[in-house]
C-alpha positions in Angstrom: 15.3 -20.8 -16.0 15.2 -21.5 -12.1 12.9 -19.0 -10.2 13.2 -18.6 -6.7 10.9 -20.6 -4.0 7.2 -19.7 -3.2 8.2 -18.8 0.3 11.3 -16.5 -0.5 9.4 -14.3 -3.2 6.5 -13.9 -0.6 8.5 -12.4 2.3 10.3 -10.2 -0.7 7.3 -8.9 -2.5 5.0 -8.3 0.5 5.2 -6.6 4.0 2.7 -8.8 5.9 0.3 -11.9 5.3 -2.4 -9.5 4.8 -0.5 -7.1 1.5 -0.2 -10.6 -0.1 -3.5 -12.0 0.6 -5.3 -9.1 -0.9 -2.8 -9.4 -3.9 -3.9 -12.9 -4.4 -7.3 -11.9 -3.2 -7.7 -14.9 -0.8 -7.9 -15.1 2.8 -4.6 -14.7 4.9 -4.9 -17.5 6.7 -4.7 -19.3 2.9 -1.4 -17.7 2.5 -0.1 -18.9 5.9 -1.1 -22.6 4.8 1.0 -22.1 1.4 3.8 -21.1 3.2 4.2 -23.5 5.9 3.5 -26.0 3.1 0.1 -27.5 4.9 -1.7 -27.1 1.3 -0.2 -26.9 -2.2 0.1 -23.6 -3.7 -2.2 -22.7 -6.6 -0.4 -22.8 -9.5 -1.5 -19.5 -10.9 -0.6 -17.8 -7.7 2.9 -19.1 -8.1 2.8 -17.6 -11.8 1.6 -14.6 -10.8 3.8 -14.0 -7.8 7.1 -15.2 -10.1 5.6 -12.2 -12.9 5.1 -9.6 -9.8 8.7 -10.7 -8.7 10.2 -10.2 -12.2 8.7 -7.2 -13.1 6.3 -7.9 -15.0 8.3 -9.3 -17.5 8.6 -12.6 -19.1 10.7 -15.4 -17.6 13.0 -15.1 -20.8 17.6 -15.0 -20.0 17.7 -11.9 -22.0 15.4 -9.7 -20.1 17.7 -10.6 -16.8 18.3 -7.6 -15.5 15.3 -5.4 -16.4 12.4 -4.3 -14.3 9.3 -2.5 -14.3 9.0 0.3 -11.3 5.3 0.5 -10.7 4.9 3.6 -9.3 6.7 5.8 -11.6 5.5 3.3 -14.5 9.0 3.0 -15.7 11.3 0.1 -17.6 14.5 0.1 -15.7 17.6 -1.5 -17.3 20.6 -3.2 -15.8 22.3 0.1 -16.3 19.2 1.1 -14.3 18.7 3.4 -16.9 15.1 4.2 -17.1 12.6 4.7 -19.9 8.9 5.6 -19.7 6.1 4.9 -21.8 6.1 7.7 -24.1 9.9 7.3 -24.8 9.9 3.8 -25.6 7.1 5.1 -28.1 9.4 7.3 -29.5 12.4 4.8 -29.4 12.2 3.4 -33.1 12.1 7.4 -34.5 15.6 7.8 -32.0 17.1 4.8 -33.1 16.6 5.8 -36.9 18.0 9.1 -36.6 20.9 8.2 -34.8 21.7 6.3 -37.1 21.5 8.6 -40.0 23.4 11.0 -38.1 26.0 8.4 -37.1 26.1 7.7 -41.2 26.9 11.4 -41.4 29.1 12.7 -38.4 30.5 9.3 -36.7 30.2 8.1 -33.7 30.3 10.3 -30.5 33.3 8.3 -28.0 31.4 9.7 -24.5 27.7 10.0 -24.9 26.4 11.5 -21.4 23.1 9.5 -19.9 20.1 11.6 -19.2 17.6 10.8 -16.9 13.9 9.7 -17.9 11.3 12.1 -18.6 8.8 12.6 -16.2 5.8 10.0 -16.9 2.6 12.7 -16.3 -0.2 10.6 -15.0 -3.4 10.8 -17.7 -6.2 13.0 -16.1 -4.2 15.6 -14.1 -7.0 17.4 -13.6 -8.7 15.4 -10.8 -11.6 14.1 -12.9 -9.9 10.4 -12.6 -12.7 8.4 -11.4 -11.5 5.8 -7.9 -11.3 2.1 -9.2 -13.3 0.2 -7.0 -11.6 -2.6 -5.2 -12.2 -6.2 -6.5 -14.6 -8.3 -4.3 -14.9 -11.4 -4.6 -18.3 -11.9 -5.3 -18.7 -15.0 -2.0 -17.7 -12.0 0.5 -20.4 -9.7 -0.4 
């Protein structure tokens, strides 16, 4: 499967040199050198833009299509239908009712979609504890 260049996912994924240094967590002017091509691009920072750039999914034909909304920590189809986590949990008890009640009534010809559930963030409450920001341990 063909991905897209280093260059062309970069100025899609990220605003400025800066937003993509600190998601590589180098410095920007290392960014600025992969781009312009003056130094090869780590290989792992190429894999790990390509899997920010995909959604976090793998580089596989059948998930073409699907995507992963960070914010709202969602799986979006092609339909852009979207599921969150607890519904995917639930998805295998769906499926096998449906199908027992497909066994027993038929199929319904015009099933209207309904939109995902809201995704509650764990630790409403404000007791969540700030992650601290990853510093590499030379700029300390």
């Amino acid at each position: 499967m063909l991905t897209p260049n280093f260059r062309q996912l970069v100025h899609q994924q990220f605003m400025d040199l800066h937003q993509a240094a600190a998601f590589f967590h180098v410095q920007p002017v290392t960014v600025k050198r992969w781009i312009l091509g003056y130094t090869p691009v780590n290989p792992l920072a190429e894999k790990l833009l390509n899997i920010k750039a995909r959604g976090y999914l793998p580089l596989d034909i059948r998930w073409d299509g699907f995507r992963v909304h960070e914010e709202r920590a969602t799986l979006i189809t092609p339909d852009r239908r979207e599921f969150n986590p607890k519904e995917l949990e639930n998805f295998v008890y769906w499926r096998d009712e449906h199908r027992q009640l497909v066994k027993l009534y038929g199929r319904l010809h015009d099933p209207c979609p309904t939109p995902a559930v809201p995704n509650l963030p764990p630790f409403r409450g404000g007791r969540r504890v700030e992650p601290i920001p990853w510093v590499p341990s030379k700029f300390k």
